[in-house]
C-alpha positions as CSV (number, residue, x, y, z in Angstrom):
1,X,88.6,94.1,111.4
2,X,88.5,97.8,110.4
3,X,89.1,97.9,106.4
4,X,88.6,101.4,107.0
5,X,91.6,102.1,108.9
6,X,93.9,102.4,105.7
7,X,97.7,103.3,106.4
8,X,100.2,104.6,104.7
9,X,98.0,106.7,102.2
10,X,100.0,108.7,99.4
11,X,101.2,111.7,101.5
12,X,100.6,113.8,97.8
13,X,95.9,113.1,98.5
14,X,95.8,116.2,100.9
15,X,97.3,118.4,98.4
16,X,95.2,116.9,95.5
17,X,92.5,117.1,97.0
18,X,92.6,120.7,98.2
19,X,92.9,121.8,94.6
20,X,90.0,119.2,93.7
21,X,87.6,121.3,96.0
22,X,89.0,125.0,94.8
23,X,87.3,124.1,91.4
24,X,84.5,122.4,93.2
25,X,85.1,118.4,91.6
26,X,82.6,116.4,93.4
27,X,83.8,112.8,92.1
28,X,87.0,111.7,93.4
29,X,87.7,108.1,94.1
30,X,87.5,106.8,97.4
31,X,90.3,105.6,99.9
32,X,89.3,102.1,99.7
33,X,89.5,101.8,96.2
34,X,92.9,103.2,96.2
35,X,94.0,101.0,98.3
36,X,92.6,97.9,96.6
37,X,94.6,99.4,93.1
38,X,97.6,100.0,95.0
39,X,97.3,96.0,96.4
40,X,96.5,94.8,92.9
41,X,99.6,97.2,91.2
42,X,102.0,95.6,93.1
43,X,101.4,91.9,92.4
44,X,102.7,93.3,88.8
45,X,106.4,93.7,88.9
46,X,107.6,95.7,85.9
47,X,103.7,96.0,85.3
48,X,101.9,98.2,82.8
49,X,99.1,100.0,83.8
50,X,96.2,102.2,82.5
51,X,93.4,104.2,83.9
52,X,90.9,105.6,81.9
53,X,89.8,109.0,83.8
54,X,92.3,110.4,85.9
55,X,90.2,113.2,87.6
56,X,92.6,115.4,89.9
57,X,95.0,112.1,90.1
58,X,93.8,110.8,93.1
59,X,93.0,106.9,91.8
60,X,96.6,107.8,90.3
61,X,98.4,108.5,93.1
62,X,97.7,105.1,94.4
63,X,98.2,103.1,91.9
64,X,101.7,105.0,91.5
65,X,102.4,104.1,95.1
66,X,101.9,100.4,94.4
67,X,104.0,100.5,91.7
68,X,107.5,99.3,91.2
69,X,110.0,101.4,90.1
70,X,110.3,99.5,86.6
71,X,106.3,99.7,86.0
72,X,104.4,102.4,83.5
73,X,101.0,104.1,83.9
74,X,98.9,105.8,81.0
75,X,96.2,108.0,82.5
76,X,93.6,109.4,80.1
77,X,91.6,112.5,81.2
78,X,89.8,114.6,78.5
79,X,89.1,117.6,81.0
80,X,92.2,120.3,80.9
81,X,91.6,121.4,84.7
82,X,91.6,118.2,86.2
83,X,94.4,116.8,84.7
84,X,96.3,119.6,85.1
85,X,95.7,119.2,89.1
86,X,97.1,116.0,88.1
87,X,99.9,117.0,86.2
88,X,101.1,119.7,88.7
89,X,101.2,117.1,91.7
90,X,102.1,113.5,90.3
91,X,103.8,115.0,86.8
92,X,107.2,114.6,88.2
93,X,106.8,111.0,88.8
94,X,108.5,109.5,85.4
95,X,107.1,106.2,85.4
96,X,103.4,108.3,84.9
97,X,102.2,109.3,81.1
98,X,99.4,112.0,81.3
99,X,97.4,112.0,78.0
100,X,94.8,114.9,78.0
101,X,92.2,113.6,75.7
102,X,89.0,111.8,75.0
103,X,89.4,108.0,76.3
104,X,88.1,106.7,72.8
105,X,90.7,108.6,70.6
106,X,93.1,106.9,72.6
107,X,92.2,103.0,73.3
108,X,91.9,102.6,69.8
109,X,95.6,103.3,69.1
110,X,96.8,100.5,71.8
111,X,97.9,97.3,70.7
112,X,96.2,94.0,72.1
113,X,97.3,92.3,75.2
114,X,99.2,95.5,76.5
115,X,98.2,95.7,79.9
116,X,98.8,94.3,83.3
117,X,95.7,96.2,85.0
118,X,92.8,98.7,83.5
119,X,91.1,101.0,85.7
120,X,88.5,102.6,84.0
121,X,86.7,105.3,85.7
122,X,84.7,107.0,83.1
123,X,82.4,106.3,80.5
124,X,85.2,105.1,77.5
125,X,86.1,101.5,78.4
126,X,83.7,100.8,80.5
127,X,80.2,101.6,79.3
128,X,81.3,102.7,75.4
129,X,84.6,100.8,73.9
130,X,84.0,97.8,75.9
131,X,85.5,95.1,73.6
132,X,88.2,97.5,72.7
133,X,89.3,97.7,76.5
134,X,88.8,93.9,77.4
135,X,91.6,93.6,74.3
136,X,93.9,96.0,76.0
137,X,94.2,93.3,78.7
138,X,97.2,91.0,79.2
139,X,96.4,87.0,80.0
140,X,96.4,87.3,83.6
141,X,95.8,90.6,84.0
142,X,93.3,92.9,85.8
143,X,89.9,94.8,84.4
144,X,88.8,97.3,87.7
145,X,85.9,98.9,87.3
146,X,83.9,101.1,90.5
147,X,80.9,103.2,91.4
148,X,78.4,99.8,90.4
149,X,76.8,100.0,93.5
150,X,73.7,103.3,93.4
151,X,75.2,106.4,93.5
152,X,73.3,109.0,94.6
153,X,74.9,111.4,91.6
154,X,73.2,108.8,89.2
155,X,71.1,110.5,86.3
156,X,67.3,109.1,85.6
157,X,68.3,105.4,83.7
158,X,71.9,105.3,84.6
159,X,70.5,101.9,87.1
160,X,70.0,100.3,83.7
161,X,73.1,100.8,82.3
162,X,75.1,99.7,85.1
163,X,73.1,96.4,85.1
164,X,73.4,95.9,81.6
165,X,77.1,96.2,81.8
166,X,77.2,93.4,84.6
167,X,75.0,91.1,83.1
168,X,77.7,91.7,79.8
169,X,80.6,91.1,81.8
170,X,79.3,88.1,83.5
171,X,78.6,86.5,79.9
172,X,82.2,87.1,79.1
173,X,84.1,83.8,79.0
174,X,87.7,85.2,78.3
175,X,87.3,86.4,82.4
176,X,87.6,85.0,85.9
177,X,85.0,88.1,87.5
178,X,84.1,89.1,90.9
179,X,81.8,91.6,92.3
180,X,82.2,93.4,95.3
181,X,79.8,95.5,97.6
182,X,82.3,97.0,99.4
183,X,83.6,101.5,98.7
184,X,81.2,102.2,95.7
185,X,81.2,98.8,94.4
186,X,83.6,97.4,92.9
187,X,83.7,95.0,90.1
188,X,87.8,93.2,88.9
189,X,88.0,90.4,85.9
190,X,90.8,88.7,85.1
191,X,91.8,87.5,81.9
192,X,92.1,83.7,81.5
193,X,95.5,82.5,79.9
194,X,95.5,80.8,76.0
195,X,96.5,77.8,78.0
196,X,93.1,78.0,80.3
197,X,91.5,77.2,77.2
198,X,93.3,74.4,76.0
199,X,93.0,72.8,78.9
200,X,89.2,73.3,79.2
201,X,88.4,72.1,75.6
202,X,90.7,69.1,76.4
203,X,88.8,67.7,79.1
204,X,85.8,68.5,77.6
């Protein structure tokens, strides 16, 4: 088997990333992650969505190909250039929200239990606002997190962090998690139901 041989990528990616390269951004996600979010957006009829870092809109792209026609996505991005790559190729798209500014202003406004899938792919909700994010997340839904295997764009400690922040999601009981060494490492959690709970305390 060849996971590499992806079809059916977002015919918008060449475009996107063209205009990611004339300003020189170095840190788009891969093809194998999109794919994985695309997979995991469409097990979520009428889903809501966030990612947290849009970049150029690669990551977007895909997930706005897995998506019904009755889902949302909210896609944070504090940087005006990259978004507005972004904006100017998947902008049309009406199920898509583009909010340019800094992912902590934002997740602190969103209600509990509001979403179907995160994706977080920059710093807020994944190594600052952690409990804030894991709120954000339906029973049942998805926490996607990448780039946990060793980058070689990593500053001097950033090895650390990254292992600090497994060993805290690992702890976390609300979450099924699995880790996966496959594209930059990839890391999804799933929130256990109210009823999980019940049940477990029951036949305690």
């Amino acid at each position: 088997m060849n996971d590499t041989a992806i079809p059916h990528k977002p015919p918008i990616l060449p475009a996107i990333d063209a205009d990611a390269a004339a300003i020189s951004f170095g840190q788009p996600s891969d093809d194998l992650t999109g794919v994985f979010l695309r997979t995991l957006v469409a097990s979520k009829p009428a889903g809501k969505f966030l990612e947290l870092g849009t970049g150029t809109g690669r990551a977007t792209a895909w997930l706005l190909e897995g998506m019904s026609a009755d889902s949302t996505l909210i896609s944070i991005e504090f940087d005006e250039n990259l978004i507005g790559i972004a904006q100017k190729h998947l902008g049309h798209d009406p199920r898509l929200e583009l909010i340019c500014r800094p992912g902590e202003d934002v997740i602190v406004t969103l209600p509990a239990d509001s979403f179907d899938l995160v994706f977080a792919d920059t710093w807020p909700g994944k190594y600052n606002h952690l409990e804030e994010i894991l709120k954000l997340v339906k029973p049942g839904g998805f926490y996607i997190i990448d780039d946990m295997l060793p980058q070689p764009n990593w500053p001097e400690g950033h090895a650390e962090k990254a292992a600090a922040l497994i060993q805290t999601l690992e702890a976390d009981t609300r979450f099924e998690m699995v880790k996966m060494s496959w594209a930059s490492g990839v890391i999804v959690l799933v929130k256990k139901s109210e009823r999980w709970f019940v049940r477990t305390q029951t036949t305690a």
